[in-house]
MINU-758025 format. One record per residue (C-alpha): x, y, z; residue in three letters. Coordinates in Angstrom, 1 decimal. Last residue first. Layout:
! residues N
X; Y; Z; ALA;
...
! end
This chain:
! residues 238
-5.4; -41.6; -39.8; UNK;
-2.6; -42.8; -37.2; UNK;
-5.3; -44.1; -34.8; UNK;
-3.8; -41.3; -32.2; UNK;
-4.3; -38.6; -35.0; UNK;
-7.6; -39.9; -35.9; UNK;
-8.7; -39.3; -32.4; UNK;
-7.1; -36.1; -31.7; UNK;
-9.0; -34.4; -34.9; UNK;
-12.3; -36.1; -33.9; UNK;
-12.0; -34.7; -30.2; UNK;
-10.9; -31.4; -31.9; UNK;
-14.1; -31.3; -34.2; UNK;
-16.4; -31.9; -31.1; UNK;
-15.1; -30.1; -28.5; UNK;
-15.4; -26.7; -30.9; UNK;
-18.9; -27.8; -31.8; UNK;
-19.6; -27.8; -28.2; UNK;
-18.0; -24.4; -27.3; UNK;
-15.2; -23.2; -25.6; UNK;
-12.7; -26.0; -27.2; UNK;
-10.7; -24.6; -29.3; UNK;
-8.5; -25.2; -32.3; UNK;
-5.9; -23.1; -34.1; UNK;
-5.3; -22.3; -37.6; UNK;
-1.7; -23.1; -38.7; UNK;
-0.4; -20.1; -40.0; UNK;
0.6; -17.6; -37.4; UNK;
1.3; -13.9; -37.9; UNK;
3.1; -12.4; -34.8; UNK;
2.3; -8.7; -33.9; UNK;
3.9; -6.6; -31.3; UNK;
1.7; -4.4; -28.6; UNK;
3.9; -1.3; -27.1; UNK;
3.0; 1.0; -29.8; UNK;
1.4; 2.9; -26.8; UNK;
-2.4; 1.8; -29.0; UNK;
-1.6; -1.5; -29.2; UNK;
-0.6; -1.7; -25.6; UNK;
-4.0; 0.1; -24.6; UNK;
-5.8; -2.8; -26.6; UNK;
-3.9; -5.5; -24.8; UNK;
-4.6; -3.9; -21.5; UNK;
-8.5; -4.0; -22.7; UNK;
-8.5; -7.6; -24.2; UNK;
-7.0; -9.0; -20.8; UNK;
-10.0; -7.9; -19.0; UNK;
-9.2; -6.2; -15.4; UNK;
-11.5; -7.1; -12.1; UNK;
-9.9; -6.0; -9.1; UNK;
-7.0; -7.4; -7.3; UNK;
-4.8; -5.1; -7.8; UNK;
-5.4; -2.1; -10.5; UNK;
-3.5; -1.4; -13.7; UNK;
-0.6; 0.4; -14.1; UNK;
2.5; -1.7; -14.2; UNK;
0.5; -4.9; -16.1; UNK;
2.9; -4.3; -19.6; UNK;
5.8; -4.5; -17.0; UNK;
5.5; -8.3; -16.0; UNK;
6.4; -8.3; -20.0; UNK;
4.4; -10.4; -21.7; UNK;
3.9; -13.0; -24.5; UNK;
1.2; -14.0; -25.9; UNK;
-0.8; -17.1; -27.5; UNK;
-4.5; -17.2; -28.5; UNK;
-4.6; -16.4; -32.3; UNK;
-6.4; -13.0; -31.9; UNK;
-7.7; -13.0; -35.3; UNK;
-7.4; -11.1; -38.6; UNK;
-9.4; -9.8; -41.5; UNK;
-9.9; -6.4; -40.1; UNK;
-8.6; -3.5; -42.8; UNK;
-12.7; -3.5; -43.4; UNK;
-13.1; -1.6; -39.7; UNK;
-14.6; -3.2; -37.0; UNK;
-14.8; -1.4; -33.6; UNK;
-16.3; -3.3; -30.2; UNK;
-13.8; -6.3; -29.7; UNK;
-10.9; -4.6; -30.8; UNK;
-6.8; -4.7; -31.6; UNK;
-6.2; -2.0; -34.2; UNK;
-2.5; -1.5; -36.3; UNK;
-1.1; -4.7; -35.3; UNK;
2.7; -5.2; -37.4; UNK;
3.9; -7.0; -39.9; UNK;
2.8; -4.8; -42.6; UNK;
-0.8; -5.1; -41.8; UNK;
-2.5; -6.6; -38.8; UNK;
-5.9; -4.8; -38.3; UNK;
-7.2; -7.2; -35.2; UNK;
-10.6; -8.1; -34.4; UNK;
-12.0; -10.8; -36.9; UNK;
-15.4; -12.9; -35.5; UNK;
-14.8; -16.2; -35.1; UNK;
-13.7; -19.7; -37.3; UNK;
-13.6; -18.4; -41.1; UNK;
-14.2; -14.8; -40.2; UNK;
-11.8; -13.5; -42.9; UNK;
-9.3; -15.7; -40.3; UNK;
-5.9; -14.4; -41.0; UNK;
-4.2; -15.3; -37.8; UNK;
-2.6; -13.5; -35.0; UNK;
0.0; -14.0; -32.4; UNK;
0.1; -11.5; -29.6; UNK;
3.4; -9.5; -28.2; UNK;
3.6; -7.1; -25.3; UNK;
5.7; -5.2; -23.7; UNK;
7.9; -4.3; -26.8; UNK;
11.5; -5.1; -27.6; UNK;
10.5; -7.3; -30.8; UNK;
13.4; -9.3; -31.0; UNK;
12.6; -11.0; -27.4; UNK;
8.7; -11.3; -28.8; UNK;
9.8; -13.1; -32.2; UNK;
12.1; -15.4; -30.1; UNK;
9.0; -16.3; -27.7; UNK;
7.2; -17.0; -30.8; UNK;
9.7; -19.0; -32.8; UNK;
10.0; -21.0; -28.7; UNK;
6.0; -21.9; -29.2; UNK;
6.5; -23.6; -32.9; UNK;
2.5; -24.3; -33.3; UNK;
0.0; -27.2; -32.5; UNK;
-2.6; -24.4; -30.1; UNK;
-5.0; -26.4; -28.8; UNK;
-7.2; -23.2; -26.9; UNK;
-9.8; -23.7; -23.9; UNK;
-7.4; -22.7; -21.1; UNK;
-6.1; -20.0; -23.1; UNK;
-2.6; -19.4; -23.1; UNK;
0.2; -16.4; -22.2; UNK;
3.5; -16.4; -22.3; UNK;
6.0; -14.8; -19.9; UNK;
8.7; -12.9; -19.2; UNK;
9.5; -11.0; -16.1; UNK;
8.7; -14.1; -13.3; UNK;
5.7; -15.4; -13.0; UNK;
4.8; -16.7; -9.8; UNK;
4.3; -13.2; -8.5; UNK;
2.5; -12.1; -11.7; UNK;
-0.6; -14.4; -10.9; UNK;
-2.3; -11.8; -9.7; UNK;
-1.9; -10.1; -12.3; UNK;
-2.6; -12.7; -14.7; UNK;
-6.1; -13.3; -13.0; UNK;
-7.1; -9.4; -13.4; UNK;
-6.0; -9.5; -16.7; UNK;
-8.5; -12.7; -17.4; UNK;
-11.0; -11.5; -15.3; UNK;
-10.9; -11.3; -11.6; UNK;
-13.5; -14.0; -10.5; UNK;
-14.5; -13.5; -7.1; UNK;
-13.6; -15.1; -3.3; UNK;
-10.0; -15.9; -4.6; UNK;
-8.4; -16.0; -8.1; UNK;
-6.6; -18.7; -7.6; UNK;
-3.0; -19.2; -8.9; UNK;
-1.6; -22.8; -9.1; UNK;
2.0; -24.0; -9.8; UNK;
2.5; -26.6; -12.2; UNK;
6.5; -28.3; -12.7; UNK;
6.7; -30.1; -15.5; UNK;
7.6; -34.1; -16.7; UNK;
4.3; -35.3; -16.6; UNK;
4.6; -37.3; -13.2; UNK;
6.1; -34.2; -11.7; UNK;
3.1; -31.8; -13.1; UNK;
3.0; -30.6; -9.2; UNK;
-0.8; -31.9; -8.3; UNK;
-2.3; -33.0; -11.6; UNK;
-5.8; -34.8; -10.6; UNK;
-6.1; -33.2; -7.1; UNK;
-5.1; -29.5; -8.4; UNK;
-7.3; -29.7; -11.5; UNK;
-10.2; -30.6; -9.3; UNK;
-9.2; -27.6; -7.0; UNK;
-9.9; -25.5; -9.7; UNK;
-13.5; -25.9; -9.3; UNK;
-14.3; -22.3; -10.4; UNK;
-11.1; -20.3; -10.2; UNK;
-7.9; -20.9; -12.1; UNK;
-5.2; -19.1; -13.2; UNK;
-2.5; -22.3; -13.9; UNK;
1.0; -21.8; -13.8; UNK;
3.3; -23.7; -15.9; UNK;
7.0; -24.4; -16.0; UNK;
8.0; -27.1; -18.3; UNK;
8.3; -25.4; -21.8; UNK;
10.4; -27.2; -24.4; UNK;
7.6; -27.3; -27.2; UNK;
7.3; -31.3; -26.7; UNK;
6.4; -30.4; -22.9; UNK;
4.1; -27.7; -24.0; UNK;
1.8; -29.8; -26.3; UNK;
2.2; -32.7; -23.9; UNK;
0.6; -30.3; -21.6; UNK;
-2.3; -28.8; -23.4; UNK;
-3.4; -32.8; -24.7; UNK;
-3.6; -33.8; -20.8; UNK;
-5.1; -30.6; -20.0; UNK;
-8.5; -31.3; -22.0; UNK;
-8.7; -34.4; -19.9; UNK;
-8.4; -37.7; -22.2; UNK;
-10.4; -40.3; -23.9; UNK;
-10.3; -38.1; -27.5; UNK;
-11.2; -35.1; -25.4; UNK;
-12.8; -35.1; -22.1; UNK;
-13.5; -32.0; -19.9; UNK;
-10.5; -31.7; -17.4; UNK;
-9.5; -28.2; -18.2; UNK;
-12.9; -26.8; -18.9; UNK;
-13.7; -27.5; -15.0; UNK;
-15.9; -30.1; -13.7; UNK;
-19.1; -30.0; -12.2; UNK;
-21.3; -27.6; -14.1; UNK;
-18.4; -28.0; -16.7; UNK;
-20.7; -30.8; -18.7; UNK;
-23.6; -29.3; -18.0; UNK;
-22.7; -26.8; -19.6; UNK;
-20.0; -26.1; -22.2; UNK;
-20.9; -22.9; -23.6; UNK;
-21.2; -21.5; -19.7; UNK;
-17.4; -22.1; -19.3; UNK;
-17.1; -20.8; -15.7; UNK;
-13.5; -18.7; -16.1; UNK;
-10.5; -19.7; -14.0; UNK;
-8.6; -21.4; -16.8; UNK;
-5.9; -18.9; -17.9; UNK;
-2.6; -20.6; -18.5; UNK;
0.5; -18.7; -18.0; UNK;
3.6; -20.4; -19.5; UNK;
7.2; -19.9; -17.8; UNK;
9.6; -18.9; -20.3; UNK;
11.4; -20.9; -22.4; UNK;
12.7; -18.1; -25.2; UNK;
15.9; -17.9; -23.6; UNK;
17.7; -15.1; -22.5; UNK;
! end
């Protein structure tokens, strides 16, 4: 099997930290360095190998459908996945998304520049034999707050709530999935990605990927800002 599976990109949610800017627009098309957000995603993907995306989106998702349509232009095929009359969560959204997915898939932020060998990740996951597999990052709280225990090469702890001092790791904001890890949880109701990770973790069923190139985000203002200067001098050749 090859580590090209399709990429699941969650983008539904109502990024308060970046209002009024995404008051109307979504994240995704938010400018950075003179281009949609998505723009910079995609050619990200392409120039990993991975051409089939479909986007969980929500709040003025349509906006992304009329500007990108079927990814033809760009060399990938985009499908669409809306949450509906509510917003599902991030699980919630994958789930419903699962259809389009296929067996195997990776997961992505809709807010996360992530510059890193995607396919070594999906190979790591294959190897793996688990349900689940996250990248992390050793952060010491450089960027965010630290919620994984990775030690060993593997994820002891996954949290958002407990904090022991083994925690000097980040979610990185890729994973990989088996259509399987989301067997037991509810339809169409409101399920947070953190929590299904966290019962993988606990199952043993939750591998651990160590990243490290630090990522880039941009969920909040000062985020925007220091990729948008990044991109910039990257395109001027600095």
């Amino acid at each position: 099997m090859s580590p090209a599976f399709p990429v699941a990109i969650l983008a539904g949610g109502l990024a308060t930290r970046l209002r009024p800017v995404t008051e109307k627009i979504p994240k995704l098309l938010v400018e950075v360095a003179g281009e949609p957000f998505f723009s910079h995603q995609l050619r990200l993907l392409k120039k990993a190998g991975l051409t089939r995306v479909v986007l969980c989106v929500g709040h003025l998702g349509e906006q992304i459908v009329a500007q990108y349509g079927d990814g033809a232009k760009w060399g990938v095929h985009l499908d669409y996945s809306f949450d509906g009359p509510r917003l599902l969560g991030t699980g919630g959204a994958l789930i419903r998304a699962l259809p389009r997915l296929g067996d195997v898939f990776y997961v992505l932020y809709g807010d996360s520049y992530l510059p890193i060998d995607y396919q070594a990740v999906g190979r790591a996951f294959l190897a793996a034999g688990r349900l689940g597999l996250m990248t992390v990052f050793e952060n010491r709280e450089a960027y965010d707050s630290s919620n994984v225990w990775f030690e060993d090469g593997r994820i002891r702890l996954y949290s958002k709530r407990e904090k022991p001092p083994q925690m000097r790791h980040i979610d990185y904001g890729l994973g990989v999935f088996r259509a399987a890890a989301f067997a037991d949880c509810p339809r169409d109701a409101v399920v947070d990605l953190a929590g299904v990770q966290s019962d993988l973790c606990r199952r043993g069923e939750l591998a651990g990927y160590e990243i490290k190139e630090r990522f880039y985000e941009i969920g909040s203002p000062a985020g925007l800002n220091e990729l948008d200067q990044l991109l910039r001098k990257r395109s001027a050749g600095v």
